[in-house]
C-alpha positions in Angstrom: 8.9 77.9 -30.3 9.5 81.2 -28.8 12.6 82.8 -27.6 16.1 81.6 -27.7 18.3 81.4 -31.2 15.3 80.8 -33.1 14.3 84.2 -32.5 16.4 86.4 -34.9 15.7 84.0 -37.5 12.1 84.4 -37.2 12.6 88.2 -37.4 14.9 88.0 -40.1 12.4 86.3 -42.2 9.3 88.8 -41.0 11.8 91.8 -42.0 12.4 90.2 -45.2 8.5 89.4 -45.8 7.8 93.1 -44.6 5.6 91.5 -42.1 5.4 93.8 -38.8 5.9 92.4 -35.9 4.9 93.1 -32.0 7.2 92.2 -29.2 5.7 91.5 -25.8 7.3 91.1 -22.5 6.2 88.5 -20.8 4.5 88.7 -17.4 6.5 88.2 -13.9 6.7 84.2 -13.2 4.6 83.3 -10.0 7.1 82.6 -7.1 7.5 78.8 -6.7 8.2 76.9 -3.6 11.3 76.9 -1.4 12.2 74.2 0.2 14.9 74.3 2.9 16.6 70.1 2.2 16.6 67.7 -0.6 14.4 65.5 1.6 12.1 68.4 1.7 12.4 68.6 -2.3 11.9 64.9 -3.0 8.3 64.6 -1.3 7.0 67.8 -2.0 7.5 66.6 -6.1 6.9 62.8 -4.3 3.5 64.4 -3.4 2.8 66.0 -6.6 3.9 63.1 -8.5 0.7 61.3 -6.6 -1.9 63.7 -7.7 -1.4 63.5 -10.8 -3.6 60.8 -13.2 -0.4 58.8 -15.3 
């Protein structure tokens, strides 16, 4: 897991090993779709929900 609380315990315990450690930002998300209605929302994810092989 990466980010969130578990984060200063991991560096904690790297500090305490003496272990150096390299922090990376991450890249800029992708923008995702906007839809204008929940209608809209529902079958775009409807639609996606087909595609897929469950």
């Amino acid at each position: 897991m990466s980010g969130g609380a578990a984060t200063r315990a991991k560096l904690d315990a790297a500090r305490q090993a003496r272990i150096p450690v390299l922090m990376i930002a991450r890249p800029p998300s992708e923008p995702g779709p906007c839809l204008e209605t929940a209608i809209d929302a529902l079958s775009w994810l409807g639609a996606r929900m087909n595609s897929l092989d469950l």
